[in-house]
C-alpha atoms as one frame of an Amber mdcrd trajectory, in Angstrom:
protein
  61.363  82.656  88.660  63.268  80.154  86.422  65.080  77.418  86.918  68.613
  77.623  86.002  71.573  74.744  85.454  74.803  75.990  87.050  78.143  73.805
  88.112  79.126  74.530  92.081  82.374  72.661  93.072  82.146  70.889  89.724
  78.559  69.604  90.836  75.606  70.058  88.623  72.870  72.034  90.326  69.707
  72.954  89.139  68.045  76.011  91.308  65.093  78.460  90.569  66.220  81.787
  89.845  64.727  84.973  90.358  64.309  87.315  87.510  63.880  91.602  88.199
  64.211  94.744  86.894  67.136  97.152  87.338  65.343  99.458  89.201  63.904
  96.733  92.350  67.986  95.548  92.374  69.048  99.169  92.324  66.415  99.682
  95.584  67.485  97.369  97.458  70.775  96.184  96.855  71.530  93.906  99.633
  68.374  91.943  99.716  69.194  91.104  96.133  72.694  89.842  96.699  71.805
  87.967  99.453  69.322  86.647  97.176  71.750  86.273  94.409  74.199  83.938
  96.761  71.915  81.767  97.424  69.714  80.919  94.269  71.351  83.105  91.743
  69.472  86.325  90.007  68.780  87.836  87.194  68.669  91.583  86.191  66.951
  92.714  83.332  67.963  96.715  82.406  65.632  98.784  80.778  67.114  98.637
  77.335  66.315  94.673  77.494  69.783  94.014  78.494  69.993  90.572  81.066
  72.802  90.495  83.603  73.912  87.309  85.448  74.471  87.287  89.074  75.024
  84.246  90.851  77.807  82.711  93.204  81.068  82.168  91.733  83.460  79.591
  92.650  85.576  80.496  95.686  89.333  82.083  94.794  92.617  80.705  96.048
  94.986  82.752  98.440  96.392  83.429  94.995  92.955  85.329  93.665  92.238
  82.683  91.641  90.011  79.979  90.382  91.198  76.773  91.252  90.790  76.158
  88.024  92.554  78.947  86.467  95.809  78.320  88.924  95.639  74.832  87.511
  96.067  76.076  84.249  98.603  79.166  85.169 100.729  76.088  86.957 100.602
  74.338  83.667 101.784  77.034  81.543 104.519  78.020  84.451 105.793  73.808
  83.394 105.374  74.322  80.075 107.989  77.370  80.222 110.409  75.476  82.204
 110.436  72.665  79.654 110.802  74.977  77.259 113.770  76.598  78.358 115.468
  73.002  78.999 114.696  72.076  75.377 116.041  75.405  74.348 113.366  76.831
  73.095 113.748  80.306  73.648 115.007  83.747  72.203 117.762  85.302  73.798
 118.423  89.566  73.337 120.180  91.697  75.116 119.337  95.609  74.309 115.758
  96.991  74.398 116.444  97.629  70.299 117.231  94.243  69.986 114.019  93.036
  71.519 112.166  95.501  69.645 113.405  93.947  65.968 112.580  90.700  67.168
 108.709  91.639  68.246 108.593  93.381  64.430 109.625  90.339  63.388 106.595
  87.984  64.542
């Protein structure tokens, strides 16, 4: 075991982690994940590799972070102001578009 530093709900948490081979996770799976919700895991493969499992933060209706539909909304705004300033490019044939996208 370890003791990890993870955020939860934009808390701080310190937990103790467990740390096992591929071969216990891949014997009993469900144990593990179990485990793995609650205080986090890690995996270590037999070519030294370490995987990460822990919980994740929980997803909108939208399958999102809240924190990644905060940002998509913000982008979304930044569009719309954008095409009130007038800062866009206008074409109207598929050729058209594809000159401008050779053009970047």
């Amino acid at each position: 075991m370890y003791l990890c530093t993870t955020h939860i709900d934009d808390n701080e948490v310190t937990m103790a982690m467990t740390t096992i081979t591929a071969e216990a996770f891949a014997k009993n799976v469900e144990r593990y994940l179990k485990e793995a919700l609650q205080r986090g895991l890690r995996i270590v493969t037999s070519e030294g590799q370490m995987l990460h499992i822990g919980q994740a933060e929980a997803l909108t209706e939208n399958g999102l972070t809240p924190h990644e539909e905060e940002m998509l909304q913000r982008s979304i705004e930044a569009g719309e102001e954008d095409l009130r300033a007038g800062r866009y490019t206008s074409v109207r044939t598929p050729e058209e578009l594809q000159a401008f996208l050779d053009a970047l």
